[in-house]
N, C-alpha and C positions, 0 to 999 in steps of 0.2 A: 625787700626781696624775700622776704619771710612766707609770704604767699603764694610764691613760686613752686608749681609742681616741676622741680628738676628731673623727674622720670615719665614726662610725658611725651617728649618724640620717643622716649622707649615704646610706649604703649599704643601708642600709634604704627609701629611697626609689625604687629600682633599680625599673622596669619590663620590666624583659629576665632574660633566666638568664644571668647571666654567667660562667660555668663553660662553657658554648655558647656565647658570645661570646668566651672566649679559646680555642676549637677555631677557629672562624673567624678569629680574629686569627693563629693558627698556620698556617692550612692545611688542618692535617686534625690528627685524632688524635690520629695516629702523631708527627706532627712536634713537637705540644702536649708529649706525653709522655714523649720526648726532650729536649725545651727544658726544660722542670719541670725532670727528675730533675738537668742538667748544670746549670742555673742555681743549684740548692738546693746541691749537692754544694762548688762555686769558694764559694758566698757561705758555705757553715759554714766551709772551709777556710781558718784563717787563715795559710796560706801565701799566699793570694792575698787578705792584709786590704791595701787602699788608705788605709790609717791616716798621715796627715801628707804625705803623697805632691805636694802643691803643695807645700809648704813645702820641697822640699830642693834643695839645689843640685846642679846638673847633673851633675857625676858623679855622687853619690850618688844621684839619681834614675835615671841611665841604667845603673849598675851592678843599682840594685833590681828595670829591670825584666831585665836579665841573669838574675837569679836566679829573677825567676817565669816568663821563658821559660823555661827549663832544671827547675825543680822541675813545670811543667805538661806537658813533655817526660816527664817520669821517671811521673806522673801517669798519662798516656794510656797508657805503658807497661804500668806494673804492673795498672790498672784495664782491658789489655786492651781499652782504646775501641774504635769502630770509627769510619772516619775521618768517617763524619756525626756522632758523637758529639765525636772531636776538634775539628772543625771548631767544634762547640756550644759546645766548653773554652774554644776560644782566643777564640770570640767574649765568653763572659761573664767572662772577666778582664778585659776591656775594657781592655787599653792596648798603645796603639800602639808595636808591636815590628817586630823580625826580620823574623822568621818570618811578619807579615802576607804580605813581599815573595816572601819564599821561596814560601810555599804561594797565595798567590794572583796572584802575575807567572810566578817564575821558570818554574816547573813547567808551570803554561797554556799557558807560552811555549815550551816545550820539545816538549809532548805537541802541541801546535797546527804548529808549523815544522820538527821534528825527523822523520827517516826512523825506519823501523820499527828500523832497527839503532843508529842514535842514540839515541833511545829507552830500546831494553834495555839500552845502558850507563850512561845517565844518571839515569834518575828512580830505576831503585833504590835509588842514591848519595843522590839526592834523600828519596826517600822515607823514608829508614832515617836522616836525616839527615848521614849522614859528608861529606857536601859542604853549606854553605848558600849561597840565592843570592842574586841581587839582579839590578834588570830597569833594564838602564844605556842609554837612549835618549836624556832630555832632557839639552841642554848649558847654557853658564853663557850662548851666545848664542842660540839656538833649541830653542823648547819646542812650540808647535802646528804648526809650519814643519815637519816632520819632510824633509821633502824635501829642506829646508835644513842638515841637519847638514852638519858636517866632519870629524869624526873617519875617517880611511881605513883600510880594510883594502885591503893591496896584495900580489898573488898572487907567490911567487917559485917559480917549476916549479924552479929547481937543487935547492933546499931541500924541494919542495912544502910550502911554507908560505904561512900568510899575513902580512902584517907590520902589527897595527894600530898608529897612530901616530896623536898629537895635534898638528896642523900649528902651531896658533896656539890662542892662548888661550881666546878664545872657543868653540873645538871641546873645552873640558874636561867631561867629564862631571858634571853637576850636578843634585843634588835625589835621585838615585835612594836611595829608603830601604833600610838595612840596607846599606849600601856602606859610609860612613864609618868604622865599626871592626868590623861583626862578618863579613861574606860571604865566603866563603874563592873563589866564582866568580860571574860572570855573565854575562848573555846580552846582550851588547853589540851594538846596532846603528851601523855605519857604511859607508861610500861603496865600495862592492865597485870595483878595480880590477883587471883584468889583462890583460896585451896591451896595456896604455896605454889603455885603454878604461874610464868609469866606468859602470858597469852598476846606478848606485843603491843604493836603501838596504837592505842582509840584514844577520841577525842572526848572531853569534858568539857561542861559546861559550869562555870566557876565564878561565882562575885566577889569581885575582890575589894570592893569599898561599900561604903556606907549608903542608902541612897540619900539619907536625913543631910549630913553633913560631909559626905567625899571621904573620909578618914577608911585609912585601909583597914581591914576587918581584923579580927585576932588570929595570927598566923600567916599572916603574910605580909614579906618586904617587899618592899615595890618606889621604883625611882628611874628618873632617864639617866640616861646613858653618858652625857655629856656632849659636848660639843662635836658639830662633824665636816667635812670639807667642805671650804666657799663659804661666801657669806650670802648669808640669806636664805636659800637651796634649801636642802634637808632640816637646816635649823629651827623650820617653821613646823617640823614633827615633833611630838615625844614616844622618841623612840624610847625602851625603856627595859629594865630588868626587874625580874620577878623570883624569891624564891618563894618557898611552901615550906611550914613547919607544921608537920600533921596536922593539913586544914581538912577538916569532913564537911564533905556534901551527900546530898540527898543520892542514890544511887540510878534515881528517874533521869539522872542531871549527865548519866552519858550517853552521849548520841550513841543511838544505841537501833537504826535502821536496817545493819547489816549484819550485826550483833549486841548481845547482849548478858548481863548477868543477872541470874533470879536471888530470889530473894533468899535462896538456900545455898549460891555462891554459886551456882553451879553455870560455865560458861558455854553460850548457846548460839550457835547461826541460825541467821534468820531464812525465810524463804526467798530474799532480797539478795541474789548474788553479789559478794564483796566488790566485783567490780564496776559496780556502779555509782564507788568513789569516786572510778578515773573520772568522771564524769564534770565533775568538780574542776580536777586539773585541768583538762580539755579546755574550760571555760575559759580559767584562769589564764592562760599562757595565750590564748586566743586571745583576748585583750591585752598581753602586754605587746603582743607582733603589732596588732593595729596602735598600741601607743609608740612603737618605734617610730611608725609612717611620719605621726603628727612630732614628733623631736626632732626626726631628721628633716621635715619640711619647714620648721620654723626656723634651725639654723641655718637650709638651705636660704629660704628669704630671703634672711636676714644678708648673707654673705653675695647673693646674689643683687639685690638692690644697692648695697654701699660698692659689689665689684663698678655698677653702672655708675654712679656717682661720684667714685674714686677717679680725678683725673692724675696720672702717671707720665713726668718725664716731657716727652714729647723733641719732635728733629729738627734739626737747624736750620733745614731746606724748606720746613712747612709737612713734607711728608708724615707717618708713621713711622714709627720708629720702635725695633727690636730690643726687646731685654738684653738678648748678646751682644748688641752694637754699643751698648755703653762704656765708653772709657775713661780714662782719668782725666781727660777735659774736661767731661760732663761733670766731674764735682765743683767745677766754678759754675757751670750752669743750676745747679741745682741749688748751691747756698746761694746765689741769687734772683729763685725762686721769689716772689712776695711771701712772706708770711701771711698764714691765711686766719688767723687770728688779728693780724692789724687794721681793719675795718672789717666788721661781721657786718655790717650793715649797709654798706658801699657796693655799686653797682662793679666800680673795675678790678674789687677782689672777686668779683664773680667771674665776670670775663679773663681775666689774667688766671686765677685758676681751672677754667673749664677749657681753656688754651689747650690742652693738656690731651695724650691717651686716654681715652676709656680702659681702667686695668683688665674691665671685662671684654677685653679685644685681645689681649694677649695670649697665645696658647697654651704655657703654661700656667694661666688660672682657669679657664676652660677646660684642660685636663685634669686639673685637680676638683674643679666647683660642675662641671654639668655631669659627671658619673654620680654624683650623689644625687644632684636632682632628678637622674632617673632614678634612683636607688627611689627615692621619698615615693614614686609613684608606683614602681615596682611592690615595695612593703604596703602599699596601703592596697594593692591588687590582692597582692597573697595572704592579706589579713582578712578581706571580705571569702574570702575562698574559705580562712581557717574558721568563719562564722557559719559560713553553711555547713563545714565540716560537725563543727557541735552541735549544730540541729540534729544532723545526720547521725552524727554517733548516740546522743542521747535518747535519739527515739530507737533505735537498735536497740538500746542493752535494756531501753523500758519495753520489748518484745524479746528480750532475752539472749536476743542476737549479739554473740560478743569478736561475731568475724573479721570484721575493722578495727577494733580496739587495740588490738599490739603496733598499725600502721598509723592506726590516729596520736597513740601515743609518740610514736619515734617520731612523725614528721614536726607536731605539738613541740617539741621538745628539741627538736632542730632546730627549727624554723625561729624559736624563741632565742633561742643562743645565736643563729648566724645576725638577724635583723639586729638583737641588741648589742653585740659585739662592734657591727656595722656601721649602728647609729653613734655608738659612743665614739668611734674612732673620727667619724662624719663632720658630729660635733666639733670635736676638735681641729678638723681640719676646716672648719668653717673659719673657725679663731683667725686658723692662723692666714686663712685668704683673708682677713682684714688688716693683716696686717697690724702696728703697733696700740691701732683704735680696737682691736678686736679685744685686748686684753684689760679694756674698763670692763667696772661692772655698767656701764648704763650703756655699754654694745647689748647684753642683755645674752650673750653667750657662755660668760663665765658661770654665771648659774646656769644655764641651763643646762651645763655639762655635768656643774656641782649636783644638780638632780638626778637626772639622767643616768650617770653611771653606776648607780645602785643596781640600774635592773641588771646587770651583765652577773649579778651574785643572788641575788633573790629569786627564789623559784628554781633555785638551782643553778647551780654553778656553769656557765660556758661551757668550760671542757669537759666536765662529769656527763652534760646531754649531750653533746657529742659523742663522747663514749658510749653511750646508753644506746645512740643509733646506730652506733658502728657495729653494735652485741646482734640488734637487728639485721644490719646489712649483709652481715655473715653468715647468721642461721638463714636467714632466704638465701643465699649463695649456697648454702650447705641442703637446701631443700629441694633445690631445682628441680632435681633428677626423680624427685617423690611423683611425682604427679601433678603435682599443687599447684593450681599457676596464680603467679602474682599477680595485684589487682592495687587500683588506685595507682599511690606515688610512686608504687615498685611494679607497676604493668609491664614496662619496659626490658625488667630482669627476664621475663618470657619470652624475648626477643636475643638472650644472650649468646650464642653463636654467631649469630648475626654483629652485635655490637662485638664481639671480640677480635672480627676481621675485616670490618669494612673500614673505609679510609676515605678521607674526606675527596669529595670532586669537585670542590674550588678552583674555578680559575682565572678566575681577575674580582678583584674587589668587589663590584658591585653583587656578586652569589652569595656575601654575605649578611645580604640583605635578604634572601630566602629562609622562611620559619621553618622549613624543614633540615636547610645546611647545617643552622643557628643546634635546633632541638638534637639534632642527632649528633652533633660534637658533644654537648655535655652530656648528652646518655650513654656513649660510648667512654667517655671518661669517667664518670661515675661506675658505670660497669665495670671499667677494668682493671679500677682503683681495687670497689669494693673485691671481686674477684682475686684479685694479685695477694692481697689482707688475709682473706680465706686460707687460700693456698699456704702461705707464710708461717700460719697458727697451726695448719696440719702438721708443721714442721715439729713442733714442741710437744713432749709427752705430757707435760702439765700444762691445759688448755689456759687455767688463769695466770699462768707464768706468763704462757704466750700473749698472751692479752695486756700483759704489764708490760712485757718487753716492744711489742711493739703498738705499744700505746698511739703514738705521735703520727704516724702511717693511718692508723684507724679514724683517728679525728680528722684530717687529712680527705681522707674519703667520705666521712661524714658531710663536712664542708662541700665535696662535688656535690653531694646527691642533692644536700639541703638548695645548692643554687640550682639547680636544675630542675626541680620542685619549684622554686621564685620564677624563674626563666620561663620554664612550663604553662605556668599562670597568668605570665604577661603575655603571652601568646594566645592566648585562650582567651583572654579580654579582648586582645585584637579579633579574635572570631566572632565577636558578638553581635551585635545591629546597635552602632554607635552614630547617633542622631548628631548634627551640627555642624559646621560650616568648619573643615579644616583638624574636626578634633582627632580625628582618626589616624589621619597625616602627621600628626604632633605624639599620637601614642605610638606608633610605630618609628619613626625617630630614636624617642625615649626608650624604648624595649631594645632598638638594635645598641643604643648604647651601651644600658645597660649588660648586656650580653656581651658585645664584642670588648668591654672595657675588662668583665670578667677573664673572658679568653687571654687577652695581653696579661692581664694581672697572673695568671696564674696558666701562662702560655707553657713551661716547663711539664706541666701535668699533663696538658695535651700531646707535646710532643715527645715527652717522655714514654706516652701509654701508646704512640705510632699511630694516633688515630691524623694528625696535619702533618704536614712538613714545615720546614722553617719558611718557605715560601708563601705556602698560606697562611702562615702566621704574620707576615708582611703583610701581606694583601688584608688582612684583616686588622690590623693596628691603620692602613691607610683608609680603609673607609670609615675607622671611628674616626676620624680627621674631619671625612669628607661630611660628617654626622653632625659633629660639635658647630661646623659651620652655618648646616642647614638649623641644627637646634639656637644659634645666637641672636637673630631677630625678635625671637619667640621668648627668652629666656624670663623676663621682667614680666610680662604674661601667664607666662605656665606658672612662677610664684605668686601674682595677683591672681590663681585659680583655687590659691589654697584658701584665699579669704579671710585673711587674719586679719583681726583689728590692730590698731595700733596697742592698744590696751594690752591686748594678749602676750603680742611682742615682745613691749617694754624694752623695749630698743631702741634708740638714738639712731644707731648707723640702718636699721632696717623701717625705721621710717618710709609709709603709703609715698608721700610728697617729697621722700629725698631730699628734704633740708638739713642737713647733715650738723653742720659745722657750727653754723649761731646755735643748733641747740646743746652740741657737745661745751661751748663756751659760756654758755648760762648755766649747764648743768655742774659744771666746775664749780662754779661759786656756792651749790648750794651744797658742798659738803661742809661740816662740820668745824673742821683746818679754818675752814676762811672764816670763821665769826668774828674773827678778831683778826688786825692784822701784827701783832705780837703773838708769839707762840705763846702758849701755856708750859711755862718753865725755860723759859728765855733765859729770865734771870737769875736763874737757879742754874741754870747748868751750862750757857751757851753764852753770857754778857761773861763768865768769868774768865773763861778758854779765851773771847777776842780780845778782852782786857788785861792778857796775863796776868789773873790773879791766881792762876792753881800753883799749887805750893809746888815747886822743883824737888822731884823724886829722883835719886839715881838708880838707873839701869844696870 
């Protein structure tokens, strides 16, 4: 029975073309046909098989992925990639290396802060790899505070050097990935001095090891961090700490595009407007929105193929049968269940188990598992939007244009805190829709969450960008009346008389099926959030009192605007000319999901700000109903659009062929426990407890 594709009357239920549905899950095409070939090629290669890969202890796991950095290196080589094809490698070996830092900090950070001449010396180094790097900002005392470092770089005109130094403990460098053991340089940010003068925070560029033999240079410590959550996850980093004992570099050695120091100390802007660093961030946060899509879609999957697989319970009569119709009869039914472990290979544990509910038929896994599957396709909507956004902004501020720049930030900055907050929770809640299988490592979950949950602190802490938009939401509240009319993600704030008195005209379920119903509830909530905020802060003579006091309110309204931004997007997609048989039909499904599941979730905000009534908030929790139904044929489908291989997965229960079980039972044995079937220290610690031989202590 091992052959048996157990998910194929699912797939046969399909109402869309899903070969068009995974062009639209890619992009385009082009990007589809790129992804294929690079996904298919890592997952045959067993150079990159992830076979035991939780099971090993930390060196041996952090040397292994040594080796598939290094043979994926050799790889792009010989197979002559091109660096979107590289790019595609190093994503679908999926494990957290190096070279993430290298090719997605250091180099960014280089080509973003470096002069044209800095530049041509460094990234070809880079690029050819003969130098790798690593992006050393956060310390072991300040991580969102960036202002707040202390590591100093202090200018010496005799030497023209600089001299970075670790003042105090707290100023150690901490957390930067690829530091720990492998980075031969990085681009280290600290407190520019010279003249006695502290001129803030610039970036350097720093080698910190040998390139002959690896050995860290004179003046500087440098080691990982130590062990971090999950096994396998993160462990495959060296994440790592760094101080400085008056180490001098060349003074060429700070990026030094937007400024710089001469050689007489003297500190100098350039004709390069300073904010054409944001430029950098923009990129950066833009890529982790679109790495939410792809976490939250693999554990959707994953949770969605073992819901189909997973049969549950089942009625006496033959019928279906309710999770609340079980009683305490049912526990004789259920202990005698077959064990599905007592023949893996027998045809009547197959029928005697799939006897059974599909759990993916019951409502409350449906309302817990298809909100996030819109969610996966939501985030990857509004991640391709935040890609055009960085085109858009970066060619503005290279025309000097800096109009967009405060809107591109807050939404950047939102958008990155709601989707990874989102996705981390998503994760989790995928876990636990698998129930007690979910909590192996070979569900292929527990890591991903143990990965995964970094980004909710990296790049900035959740609720500090929150904050950060909600600074914005208020001074555009507070500008209204200027003249100024909002533009982009805050077009709608120019509509705010309007949003502060209308009221929704719902009146039976299916109106909420209207993009205009949908759009204008959460822009009247987000207005009159952000609004009510504003107000509240005028209250306070100390503006940053008020801003401390009513912290929790402001993030609060950050969260409206940021979904109404995602919401916005998914609407916007539906506007487009989407070619395929049904896909369009499946994306508006998913959109109203997503939306109307928002609305329930956080229906108190709605009808707190008197934009619904409780009535239309009914009517809207029953067409997500009516939604979940229409989306369940499809469900097995819309996650065979995301296209994963089995390889990427690395999941048992999310297994293409839904053979669940013989392999969860063969993968038992090949833990390390069963090599033996006497423990190791039986005899030592546990023949002597059965034997009563432990000497009698009194109590």
């Amino acid at each position: 029975m091992e052959g048996v594709d157990y998910l194929a009357d699912e797939r046969n239920k399909a109402e869309f073309d899903v070969d068009e549905m995974k062009i639209v899950w890619a992009g385009s095409r082009h990007s589809f046909d790129v992804s294929d070939r690079i996904s298919k090629l890592v997952a045959n290669d067993p150079g990159f098989s992830k076979e035991g890969r939780t099971m090993l202890p930390r060196k041996e796991l952090f040397k292994n992925t040594l080796r598939k950095a290094a043979y994926a290196w050799k790889r792009i080589i010989d197979l002559r990639l091109s660096e979107e094809e590289a790019t595609q490698l190093r994503r679908w070996v999926d494990e957290p290396a190096f070279t993430d830092l290298h090719w997605g900090m250091f180099i960014p950070a280089i080509k973003g802060q470096g002069t044209d001449k800095q530049q041509k010396k460094w990234l070809p180094l880079a690029h050819k790899m003969q130098i790798i790097g690593c992006y050393a900002q956060t310390e072991l005392g300040h991580g969102s505070n960036v202002q707040g470092l202390e590591t100093t770089a202090t200018f010496d005109p005799q030497t023209d050097e600089f001299v970075i130094h670790s003042p105090t403990l707290t100023s150690s460098k901490w957390w930067p990935g690829g530091l720990g053991k492998v980075s031969t340089h990085a681009v280290v940010y600290a407190r520019l001095i010279t003249d006695g003068k502290d001129y803030g925070i610039n970036g350097f560029i720093v080698q910190l090891r040998s390139l002959e033999d690896h050995k860290p240079l004179p003046g500087i410590t440098v080691g990982d961090i130590g062990m971090k959550f999950g096994n396998g996850a993160y462990n495959t980093m060296d994440n790592g700490v760094l101080r400085f004992d008056h180490v001098r570099i060349p003074r060429d050695q700070m990026l030094m595009r937007v400024s710089q120091v001469t050689k007489e100390g003297k500190y100098v802007q350039s004709d390069i407007p300073r904010q054409l660093l944001y430029g950098t961030m923009v990129y950066v946060r833009q890529t982790i929105v679109a790495d939410a899509s792809i976490a939250m879609s693999r554990a959707v999957c994953i949770a969605t193929r073992y819901s189909a697989v997973r049969r549950q319970f089942g009625s006496q009569n033959g019928g279906k049968e309710t999770q609340s119709s079980l009683d305490l009869r049912d526990s004789e039914k259920i202990i005698s269940l077959p064990t599905e472990l007592d023949d893996v290979s027998g045809t009547s544990r197959v029928h005697n188990l799939f006897a059974y509910c599909q759990v993916i038929d019951y409502k409350t896994q449906q309302n817990r598992l298809f909100p996030l599957l819109a969610s996966a396709y939501a985030f990857r909507f509004v991640g391709e939007w935040l890609k055009w956004l960085y085109t858009d902004v970066t060619q503005r501020l290279q025309a000097n244009d800096f109009s967009t720049l405060p809107e591109a930030h807050a939404c950047t900055a939102g958008l990155k805190s709601l989707t990874t907050t989102a996705t981390a929770d998503g994760i989790e809640e995928c876990r636990k829709l698998c129930g007690g299988h979910g909590y192996l490592c070979s569900s292929g979950l527990p890591e991903l969450f143990a990965v995964y949950v970094p980004a909710c602190t990296y790049e900035g802490d959740n609720v500090v960008l929150q904050l950060q938009v909600a600074r914005f939401l208020t001074k555009t509240v507070s500008q209204l009346g200027s003249g100024k009319k909002p533009v982009g993600t805050i077009a709608y704030m120019g509509r705010i008389e309007h949003l502060m008195q209308c009221h929704s005209d719902v009146k039976q379920a299916k109106d909420w099926l209207k993009p205009s119903a949908i759009l204008e509830a959460f822009e009247a909530r987000a207005a009159r959030m952000s609004v009510a905020c504003a107000q509240n802060l005028i209250k306070f003579d100390n503006p940053e009192e008020g801003f401390a006091e009513l912290a929790a309110d402001l993030v609060e309204a950050a969260v409206a605007h940021c979904q109404l931004i995602v919401v916005s997007k998914f609407i916007e997609k539906l506007q487009q000319n989407i070619p395929g048989k049904g896909i369009k039909q499946q994306l508006e499904v998913l959109c109203g999901i997503y939306s109307l599941f928002l609305l329930h979730k956080h229906q108190g905000d709605f009808l707190g700000t008197g934009y619904i009534t409780s009535k239309q908030a009914s009517l809207a929790n029953e067409q997500l109903r009516a939604l979940y139904s229409q989306l369940r044929p499809n469900a097995i489908s819309l996650v065979d659009a995301f296209n994963y291989t089995d390889h990427y997965l690395d999941s048992i229960l999310g297994r293409y062929d839904g053979n669940v079980y013989p392999k969860l039972y063969e993968a038992a044995w090949k833990d390390p426990l069963n090599e033996s079937d006497v423990a190791d220290g039986f005899h030592d610690y546990i023949r002597p407890i059965i034997k009563q031989q432990m000497r009698t202590a009194r109590l």
